[in-house]
Predicted model as a PDB file, atoms N, CA, C, CB and O in Angstrom, pLDDT in the B-factor column:
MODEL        1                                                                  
ATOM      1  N   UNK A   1     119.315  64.853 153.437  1.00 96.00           N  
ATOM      2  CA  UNK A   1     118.189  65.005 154.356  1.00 96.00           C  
ATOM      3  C   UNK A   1     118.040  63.722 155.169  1.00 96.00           C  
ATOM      4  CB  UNK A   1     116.871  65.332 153.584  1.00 96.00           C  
ATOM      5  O   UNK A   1     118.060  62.634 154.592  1.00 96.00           O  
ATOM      6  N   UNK A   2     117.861  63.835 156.761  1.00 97.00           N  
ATOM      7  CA  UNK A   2     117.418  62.803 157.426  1.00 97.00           C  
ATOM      8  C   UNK A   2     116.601  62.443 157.476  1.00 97.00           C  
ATOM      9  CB  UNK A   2     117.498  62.714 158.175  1.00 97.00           C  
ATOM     10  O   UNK A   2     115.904  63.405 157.152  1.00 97.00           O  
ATOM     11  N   UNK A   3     115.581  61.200 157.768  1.00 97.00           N  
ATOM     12  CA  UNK A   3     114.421  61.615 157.960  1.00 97.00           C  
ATOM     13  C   UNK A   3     114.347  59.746 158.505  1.00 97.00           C  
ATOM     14  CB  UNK A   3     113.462  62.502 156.494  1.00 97.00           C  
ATOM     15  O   UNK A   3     115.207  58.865 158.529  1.00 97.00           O  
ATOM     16  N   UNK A   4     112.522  59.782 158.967  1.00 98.00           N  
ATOM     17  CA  UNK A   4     111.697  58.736 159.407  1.00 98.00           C  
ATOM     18  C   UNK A   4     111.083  58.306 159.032  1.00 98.00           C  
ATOM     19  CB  UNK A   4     111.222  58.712 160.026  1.00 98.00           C  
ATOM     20  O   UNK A   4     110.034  58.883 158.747  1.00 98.00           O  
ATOM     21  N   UNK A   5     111.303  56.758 158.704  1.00 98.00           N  
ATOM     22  CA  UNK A   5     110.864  55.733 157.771  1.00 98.00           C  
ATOM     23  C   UNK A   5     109.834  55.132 158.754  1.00 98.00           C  
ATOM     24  CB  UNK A   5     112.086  54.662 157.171  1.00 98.00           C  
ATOM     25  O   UNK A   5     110.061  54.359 159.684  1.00 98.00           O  
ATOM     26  N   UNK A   6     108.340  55.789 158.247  1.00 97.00           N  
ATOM     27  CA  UNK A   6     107.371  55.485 159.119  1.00 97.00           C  
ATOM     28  C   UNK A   6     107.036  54.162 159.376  1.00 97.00           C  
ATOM     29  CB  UNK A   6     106.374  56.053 158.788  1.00 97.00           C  
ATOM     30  O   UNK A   6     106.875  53.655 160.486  1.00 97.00           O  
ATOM     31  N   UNK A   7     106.925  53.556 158.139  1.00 97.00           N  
ATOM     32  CA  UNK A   7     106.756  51.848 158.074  1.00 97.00           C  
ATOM     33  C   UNK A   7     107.784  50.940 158.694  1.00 97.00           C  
ATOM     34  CB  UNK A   7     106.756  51.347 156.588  1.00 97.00           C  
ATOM     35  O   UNK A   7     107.390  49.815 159.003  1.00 97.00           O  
ATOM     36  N   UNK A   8     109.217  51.298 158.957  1.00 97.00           N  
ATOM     37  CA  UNK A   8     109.840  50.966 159.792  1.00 97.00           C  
ATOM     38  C   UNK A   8     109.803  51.262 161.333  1.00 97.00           C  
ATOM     39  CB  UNK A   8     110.657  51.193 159.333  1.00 97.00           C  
ATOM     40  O   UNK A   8     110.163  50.306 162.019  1.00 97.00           O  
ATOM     41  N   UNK A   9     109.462  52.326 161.970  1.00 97.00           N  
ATOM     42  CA  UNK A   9     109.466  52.992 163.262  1.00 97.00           C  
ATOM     43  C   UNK A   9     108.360  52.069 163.192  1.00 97.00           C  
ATOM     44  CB  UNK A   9     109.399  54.701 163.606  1.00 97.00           C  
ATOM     45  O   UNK A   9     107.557  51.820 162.293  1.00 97.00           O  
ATOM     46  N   UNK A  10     108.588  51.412 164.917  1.00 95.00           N  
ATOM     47  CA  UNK A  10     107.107  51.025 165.575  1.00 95.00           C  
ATOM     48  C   UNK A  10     106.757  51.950 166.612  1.00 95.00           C  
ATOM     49  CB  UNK A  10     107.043  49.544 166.266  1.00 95.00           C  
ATOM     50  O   UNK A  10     105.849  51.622 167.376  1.00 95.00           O  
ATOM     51  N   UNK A  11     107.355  53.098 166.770  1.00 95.00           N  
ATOM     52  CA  UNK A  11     106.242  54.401 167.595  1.00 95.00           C  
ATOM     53  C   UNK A  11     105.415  53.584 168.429  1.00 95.00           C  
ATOM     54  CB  UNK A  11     105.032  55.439 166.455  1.00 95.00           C  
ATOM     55  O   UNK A  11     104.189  53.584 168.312  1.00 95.00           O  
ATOM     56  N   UNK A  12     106.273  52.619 169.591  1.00 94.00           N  
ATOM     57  CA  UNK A  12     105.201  52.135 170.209  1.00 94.00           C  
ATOM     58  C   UNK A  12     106.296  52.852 172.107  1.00 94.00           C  
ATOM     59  CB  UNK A  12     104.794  49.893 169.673  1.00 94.00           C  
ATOM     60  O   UNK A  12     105.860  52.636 173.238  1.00 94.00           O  
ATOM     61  N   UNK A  13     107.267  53.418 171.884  1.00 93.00           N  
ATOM     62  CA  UNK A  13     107.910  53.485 172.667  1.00 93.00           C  
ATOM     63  C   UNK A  13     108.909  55.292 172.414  1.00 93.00           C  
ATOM     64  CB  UNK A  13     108.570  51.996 172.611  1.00 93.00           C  
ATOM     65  O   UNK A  13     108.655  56.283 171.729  1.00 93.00           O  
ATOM     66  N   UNK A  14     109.834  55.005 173.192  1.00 95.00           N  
ATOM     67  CA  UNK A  14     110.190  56.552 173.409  1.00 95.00           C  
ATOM     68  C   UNK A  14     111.595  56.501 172.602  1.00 95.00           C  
ATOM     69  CB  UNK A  14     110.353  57.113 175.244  1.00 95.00           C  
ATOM     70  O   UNK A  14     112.591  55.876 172.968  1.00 95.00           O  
ATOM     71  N   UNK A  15     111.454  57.393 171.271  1.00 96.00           N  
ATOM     72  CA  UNK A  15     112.734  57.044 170.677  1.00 96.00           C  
ATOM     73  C   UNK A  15     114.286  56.875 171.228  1.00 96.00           C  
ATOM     74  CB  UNK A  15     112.792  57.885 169.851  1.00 96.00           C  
ATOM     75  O   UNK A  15     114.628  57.958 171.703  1.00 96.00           O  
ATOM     76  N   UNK A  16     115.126  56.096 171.308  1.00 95.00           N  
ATOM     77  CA  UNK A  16     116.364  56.146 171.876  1.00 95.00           C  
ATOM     78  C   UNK A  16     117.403  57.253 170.671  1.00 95.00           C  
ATOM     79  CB  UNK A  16     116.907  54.363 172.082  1.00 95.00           C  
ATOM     80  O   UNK A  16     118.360  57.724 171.285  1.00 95.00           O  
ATOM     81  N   UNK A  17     117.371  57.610 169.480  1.00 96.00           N  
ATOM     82  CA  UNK A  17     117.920  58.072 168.813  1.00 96.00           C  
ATOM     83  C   UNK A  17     117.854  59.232 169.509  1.00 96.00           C  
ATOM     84  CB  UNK A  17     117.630  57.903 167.670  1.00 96.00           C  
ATOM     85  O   UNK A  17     118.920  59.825 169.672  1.00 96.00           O  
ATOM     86  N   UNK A  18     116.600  59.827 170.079  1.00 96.00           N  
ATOM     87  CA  UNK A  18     116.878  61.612 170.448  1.00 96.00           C  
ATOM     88  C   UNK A  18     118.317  61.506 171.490  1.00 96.00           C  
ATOM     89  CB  UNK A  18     115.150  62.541 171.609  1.00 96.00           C  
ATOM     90  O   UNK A  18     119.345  62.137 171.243  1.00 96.00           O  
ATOM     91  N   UNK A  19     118.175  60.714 172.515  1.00 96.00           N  
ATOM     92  CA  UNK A  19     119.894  60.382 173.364  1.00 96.00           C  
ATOM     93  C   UNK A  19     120.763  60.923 172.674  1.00 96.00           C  
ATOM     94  CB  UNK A  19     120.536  58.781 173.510  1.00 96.00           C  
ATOM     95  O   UNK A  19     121.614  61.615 173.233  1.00 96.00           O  
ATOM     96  N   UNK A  20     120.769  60.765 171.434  1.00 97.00           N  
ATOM     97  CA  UNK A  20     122.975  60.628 170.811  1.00 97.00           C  
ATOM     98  C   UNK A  20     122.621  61.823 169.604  1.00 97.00           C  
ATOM     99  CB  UNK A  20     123.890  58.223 169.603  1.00 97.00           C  
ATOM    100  O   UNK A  20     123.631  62.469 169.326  1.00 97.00           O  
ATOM    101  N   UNK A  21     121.560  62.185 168.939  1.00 98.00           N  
ATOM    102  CA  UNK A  21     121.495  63.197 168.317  1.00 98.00           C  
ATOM    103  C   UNK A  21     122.112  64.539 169.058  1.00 98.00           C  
ATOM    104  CB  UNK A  21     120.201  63.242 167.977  1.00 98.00           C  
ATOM    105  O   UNK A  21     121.277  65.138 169.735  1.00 98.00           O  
ATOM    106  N   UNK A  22     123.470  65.121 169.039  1.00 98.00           N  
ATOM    107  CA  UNK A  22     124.256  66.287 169.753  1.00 98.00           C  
ATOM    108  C   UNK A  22     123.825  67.952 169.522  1.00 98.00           C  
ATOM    109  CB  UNK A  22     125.786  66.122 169.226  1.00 98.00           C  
ATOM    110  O   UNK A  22     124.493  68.907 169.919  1.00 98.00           O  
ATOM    111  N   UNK A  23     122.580  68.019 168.802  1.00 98.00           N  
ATOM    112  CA  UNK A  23     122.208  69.629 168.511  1.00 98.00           C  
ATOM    113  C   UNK A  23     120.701  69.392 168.819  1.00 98.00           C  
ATOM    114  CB  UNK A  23     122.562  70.349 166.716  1.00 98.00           C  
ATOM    115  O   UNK A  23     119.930  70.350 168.753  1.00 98.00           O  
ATOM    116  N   UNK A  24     120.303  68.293 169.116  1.00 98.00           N  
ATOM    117  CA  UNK A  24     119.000  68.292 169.705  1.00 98.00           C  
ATOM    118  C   UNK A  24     117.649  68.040 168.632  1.00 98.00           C  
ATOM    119  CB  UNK A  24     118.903  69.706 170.428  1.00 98.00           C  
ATOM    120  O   UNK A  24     116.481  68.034 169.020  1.00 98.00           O  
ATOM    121  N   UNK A  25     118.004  67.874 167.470  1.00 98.00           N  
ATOM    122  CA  UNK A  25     117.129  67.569 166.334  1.00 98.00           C  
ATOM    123  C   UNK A  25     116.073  66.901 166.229  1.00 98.00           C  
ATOM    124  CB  UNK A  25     117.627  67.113 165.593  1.00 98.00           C  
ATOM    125  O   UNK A  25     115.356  66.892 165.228  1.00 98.00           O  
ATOM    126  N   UNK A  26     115.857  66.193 167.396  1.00 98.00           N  
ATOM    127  CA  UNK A  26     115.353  64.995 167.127  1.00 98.00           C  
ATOM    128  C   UNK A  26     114.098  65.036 168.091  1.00 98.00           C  
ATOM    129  CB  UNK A  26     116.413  63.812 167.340  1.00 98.00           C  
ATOM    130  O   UNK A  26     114.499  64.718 169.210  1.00 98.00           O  
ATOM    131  N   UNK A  27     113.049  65.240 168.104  1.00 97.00           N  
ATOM    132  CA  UNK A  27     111.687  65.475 168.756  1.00 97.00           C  
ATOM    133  C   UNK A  27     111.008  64.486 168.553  1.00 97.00           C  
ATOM    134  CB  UNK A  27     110.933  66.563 168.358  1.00 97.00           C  
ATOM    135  O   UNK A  27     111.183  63.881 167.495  1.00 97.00           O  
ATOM    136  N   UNK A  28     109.905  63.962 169.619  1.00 97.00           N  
ATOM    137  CA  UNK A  28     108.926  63.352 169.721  1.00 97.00           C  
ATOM    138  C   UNK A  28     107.359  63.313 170.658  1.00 97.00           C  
ATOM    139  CB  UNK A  28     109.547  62.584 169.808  1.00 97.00           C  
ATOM    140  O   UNK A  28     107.466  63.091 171.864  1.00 97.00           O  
ATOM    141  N   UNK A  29     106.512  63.443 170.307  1.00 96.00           N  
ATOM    142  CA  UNK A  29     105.122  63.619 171.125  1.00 96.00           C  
ATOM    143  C   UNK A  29     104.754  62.543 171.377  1.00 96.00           C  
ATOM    144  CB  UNK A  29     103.994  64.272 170.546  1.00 96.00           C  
ATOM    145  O   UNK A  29     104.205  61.832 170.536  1.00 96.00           O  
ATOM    146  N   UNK A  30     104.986  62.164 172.664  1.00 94.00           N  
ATOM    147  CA  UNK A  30     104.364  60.293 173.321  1.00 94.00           C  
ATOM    148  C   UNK A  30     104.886  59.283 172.904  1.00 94.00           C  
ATOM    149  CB  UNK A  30     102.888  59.728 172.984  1.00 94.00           C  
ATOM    150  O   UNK A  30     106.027  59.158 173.349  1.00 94.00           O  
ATOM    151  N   UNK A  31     104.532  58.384 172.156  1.00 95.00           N  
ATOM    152  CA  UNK A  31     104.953  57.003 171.339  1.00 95.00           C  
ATOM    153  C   UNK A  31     104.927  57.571 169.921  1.00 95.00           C  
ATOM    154  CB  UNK A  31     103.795  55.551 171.523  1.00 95.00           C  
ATOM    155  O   UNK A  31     105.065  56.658 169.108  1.00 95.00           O  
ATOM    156  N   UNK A  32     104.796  58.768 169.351  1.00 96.00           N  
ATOM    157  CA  UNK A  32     104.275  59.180 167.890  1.00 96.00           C  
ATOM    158  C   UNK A  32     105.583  58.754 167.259  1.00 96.00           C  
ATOM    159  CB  UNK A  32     103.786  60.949 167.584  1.00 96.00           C  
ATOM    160  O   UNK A  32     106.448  58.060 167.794  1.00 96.00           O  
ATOM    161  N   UNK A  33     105.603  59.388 165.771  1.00 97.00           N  
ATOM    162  CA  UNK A  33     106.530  58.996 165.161  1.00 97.00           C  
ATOM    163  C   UNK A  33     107.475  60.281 165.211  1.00 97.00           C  
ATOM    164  CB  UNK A  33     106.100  58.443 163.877  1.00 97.00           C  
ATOM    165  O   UNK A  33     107.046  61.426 165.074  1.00 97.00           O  
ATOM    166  N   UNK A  34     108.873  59.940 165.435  1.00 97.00           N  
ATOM    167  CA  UNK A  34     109.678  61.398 165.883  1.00 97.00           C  
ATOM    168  C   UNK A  34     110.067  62.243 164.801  1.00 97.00           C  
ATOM    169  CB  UNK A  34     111.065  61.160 166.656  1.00 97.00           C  
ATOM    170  O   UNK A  34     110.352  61.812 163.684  1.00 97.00           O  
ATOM    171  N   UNK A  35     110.074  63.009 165.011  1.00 97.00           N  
ATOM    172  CA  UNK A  35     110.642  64.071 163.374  1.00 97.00           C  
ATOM    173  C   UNK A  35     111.817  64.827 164.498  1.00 97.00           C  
ATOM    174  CB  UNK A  35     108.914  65.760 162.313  1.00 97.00           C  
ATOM    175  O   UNK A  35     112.083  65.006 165.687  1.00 97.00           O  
ATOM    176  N   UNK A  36     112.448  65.209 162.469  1.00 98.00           N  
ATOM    177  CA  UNK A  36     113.766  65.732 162.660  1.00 98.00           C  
ATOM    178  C   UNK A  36     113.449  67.190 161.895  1.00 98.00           C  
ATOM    179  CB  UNK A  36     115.083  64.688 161.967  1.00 98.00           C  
ATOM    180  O   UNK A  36     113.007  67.486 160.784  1.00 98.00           O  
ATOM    181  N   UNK A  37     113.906  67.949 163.073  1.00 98.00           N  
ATOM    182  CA  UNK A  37     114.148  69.311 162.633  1.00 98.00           C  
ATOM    183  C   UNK A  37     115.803  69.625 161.429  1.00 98.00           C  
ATOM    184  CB  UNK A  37     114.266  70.169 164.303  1.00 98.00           C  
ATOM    185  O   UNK A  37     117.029  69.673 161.527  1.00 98.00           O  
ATOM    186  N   UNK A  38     114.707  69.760 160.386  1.00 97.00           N  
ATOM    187  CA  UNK A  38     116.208  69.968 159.231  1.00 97.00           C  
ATOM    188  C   UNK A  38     116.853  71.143 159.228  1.00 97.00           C  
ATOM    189  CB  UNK A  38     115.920  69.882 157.628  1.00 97.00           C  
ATOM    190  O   UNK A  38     117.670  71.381 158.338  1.00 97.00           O  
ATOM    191  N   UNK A  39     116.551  72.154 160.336  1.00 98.00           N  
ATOM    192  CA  UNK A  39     117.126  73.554 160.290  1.00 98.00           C  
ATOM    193  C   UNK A  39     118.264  73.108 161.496  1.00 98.00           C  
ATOM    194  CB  UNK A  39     115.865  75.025 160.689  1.00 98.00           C  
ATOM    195  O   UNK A  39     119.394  73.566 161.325  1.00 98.00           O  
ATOM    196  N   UNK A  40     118.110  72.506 162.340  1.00 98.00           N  
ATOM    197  CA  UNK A  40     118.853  71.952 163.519  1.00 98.00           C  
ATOM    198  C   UNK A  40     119.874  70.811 162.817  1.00 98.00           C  
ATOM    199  CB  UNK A  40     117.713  71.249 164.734  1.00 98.00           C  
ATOM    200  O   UNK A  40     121.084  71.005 162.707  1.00 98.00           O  
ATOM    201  N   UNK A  41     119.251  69.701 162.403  1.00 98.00           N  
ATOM    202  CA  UNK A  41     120.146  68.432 161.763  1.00 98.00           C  
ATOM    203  C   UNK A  41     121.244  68.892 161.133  1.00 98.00           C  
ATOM    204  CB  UNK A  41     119.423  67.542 160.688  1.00 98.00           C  
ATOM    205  O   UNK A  41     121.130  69.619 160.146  1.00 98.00           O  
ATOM    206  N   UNK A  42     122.393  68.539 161.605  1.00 98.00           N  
ATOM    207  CA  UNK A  42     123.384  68.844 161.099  1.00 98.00           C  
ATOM    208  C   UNK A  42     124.378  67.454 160.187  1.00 98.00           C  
ATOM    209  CB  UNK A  42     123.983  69.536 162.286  1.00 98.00           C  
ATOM    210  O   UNK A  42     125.575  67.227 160.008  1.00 98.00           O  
ATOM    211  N   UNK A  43     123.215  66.857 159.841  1.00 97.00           N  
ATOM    212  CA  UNK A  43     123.566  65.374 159.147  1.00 97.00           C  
ATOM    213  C   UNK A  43     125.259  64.769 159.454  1.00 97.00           C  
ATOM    214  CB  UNK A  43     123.360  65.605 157.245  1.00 97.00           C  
ATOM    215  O   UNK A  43     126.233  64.736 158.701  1.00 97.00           O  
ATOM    216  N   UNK A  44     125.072  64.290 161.038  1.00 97.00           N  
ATOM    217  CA  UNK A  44     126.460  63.702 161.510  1.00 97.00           C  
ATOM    218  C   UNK A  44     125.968  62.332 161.275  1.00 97.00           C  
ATOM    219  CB  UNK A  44     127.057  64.055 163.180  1.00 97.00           C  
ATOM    220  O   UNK A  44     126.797  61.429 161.387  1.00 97.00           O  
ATOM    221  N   UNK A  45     124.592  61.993 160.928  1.00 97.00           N  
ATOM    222  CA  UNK A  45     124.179  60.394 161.207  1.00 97.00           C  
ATOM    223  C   UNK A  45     124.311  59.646 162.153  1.00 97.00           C  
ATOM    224  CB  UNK A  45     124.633  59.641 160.551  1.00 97.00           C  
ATOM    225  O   UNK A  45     124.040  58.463 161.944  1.00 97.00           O  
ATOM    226  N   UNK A  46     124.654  59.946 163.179  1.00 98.00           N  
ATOM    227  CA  UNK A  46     124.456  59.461 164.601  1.00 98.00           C  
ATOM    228  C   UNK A  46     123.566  58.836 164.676  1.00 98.00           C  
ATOM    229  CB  UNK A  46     124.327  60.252 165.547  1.00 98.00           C  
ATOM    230  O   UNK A  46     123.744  57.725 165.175  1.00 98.00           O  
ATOM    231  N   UNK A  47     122.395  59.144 164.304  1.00 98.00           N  
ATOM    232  CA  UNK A  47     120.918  58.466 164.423  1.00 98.00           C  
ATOM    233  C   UNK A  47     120.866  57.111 163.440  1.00 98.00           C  
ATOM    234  CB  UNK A  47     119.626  59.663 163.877  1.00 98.00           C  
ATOM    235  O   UNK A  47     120.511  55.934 163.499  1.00 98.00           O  
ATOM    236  N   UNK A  48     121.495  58.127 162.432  1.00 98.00           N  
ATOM    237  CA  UNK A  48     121.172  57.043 161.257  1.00 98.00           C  
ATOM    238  C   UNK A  48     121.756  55.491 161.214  1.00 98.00           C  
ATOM    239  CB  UNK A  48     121.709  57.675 159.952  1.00 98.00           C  
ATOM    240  O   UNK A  48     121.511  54.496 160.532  1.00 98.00           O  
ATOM    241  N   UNK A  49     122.882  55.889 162.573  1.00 97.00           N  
ATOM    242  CA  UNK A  49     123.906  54.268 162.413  1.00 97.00           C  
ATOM    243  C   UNK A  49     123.502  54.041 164.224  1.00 97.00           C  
ATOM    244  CB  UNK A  49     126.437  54.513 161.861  1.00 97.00           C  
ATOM    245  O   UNK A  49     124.159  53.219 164.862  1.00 97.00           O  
ATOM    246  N   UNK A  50     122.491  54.774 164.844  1.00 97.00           N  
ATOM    247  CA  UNK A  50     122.184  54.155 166.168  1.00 97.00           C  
ATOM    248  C   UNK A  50     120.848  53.494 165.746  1.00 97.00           C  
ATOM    249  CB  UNK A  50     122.069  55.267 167.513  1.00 97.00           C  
ATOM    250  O   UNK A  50     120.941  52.269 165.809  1.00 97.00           O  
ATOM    251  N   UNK A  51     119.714  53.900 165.361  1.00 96.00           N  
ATOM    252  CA  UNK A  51     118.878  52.848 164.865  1.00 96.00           C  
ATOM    253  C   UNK A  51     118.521  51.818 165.017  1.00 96.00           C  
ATOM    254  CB  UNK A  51     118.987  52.629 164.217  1.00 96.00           C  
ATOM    255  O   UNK A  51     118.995  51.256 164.029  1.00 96.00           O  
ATOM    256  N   UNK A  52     117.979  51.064 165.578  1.00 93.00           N  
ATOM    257  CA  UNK A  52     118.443  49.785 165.508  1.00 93.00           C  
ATOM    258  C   UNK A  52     117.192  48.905 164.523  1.00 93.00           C  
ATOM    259  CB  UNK A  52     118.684  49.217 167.173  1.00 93.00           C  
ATOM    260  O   UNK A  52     117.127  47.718 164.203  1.00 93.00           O  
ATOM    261  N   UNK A  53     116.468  49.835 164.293  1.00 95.00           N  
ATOM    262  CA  UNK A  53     115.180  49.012 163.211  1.00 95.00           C  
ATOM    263  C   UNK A  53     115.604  49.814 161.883  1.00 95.00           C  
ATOM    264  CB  UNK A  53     113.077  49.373 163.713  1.00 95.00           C  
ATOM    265  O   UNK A  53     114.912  49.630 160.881  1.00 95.00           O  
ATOM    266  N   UNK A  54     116.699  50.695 161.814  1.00 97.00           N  
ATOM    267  CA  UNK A  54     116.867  51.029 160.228  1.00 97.00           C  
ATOM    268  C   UNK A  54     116.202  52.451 159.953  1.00 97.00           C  
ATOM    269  CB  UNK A  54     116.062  49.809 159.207  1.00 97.00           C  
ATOM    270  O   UNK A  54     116.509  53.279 159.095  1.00 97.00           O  
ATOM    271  N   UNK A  55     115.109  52.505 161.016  1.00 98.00           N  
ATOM    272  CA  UNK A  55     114.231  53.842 160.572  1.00 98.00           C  
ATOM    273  C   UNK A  55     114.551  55.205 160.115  1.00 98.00           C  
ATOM    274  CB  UNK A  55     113.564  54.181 161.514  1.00 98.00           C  
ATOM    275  O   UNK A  55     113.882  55.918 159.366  1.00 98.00           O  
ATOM    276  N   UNK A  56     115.748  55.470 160.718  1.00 98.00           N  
ATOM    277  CA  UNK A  56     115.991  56.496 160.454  1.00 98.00           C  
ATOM    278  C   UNK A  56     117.218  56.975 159.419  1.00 98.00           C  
ATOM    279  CB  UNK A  56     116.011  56.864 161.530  1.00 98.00           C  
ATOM    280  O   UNK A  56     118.232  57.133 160.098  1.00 98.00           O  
ATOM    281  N   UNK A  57     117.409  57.190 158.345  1.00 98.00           N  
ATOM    282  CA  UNK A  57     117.649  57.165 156.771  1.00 98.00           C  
ATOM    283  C   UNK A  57     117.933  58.637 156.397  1.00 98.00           C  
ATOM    284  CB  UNK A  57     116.277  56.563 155.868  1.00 98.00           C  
ATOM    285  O   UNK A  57     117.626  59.750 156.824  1.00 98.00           O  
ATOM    286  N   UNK A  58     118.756  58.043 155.271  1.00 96.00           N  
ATOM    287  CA  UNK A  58     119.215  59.629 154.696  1.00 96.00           C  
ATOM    288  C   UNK A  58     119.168  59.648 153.251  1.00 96.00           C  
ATOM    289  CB  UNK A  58     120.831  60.118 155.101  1.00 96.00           C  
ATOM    290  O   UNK A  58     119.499  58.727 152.504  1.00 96.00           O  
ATOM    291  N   UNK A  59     118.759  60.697 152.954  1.00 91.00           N  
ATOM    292  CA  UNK A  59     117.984  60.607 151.670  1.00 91.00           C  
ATOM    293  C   UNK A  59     118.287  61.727 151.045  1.00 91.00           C  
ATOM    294  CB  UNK A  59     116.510  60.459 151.769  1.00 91.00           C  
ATOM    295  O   UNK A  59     117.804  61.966 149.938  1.00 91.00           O  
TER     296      UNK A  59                                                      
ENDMDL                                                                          
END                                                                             
């Protein structure tokens, strides 16, 4: 499972991970914190190694 390490994300800006996520998984409302659709995620980790604060993790 992918997911968003809230205490890491600073949700102060527009996630760059939705860019390189390739099935579109990756949603966000304003600066909020982005969630990943796990019916869509097809756990390539793209996100997980674009990141650049770590936030986004696989678990």
């Amino acid at each position: 499972m992918i997911f968003v390490d809230k205490n890491l994300c600073p949700q102060n800006h527009r996630c760059p991970a939705i860019n390189v996520c390739p099935v579109k998984a990756i949603s966000q409302q304003d600066f909020g914190l982005p969630a990943i659709d796990q019916n869509k995620c097809i756990k390539c980790k793209r996100c997980v190694n674009f990141c650049p604060k770590g936030a986004i993790q696989e678990r």
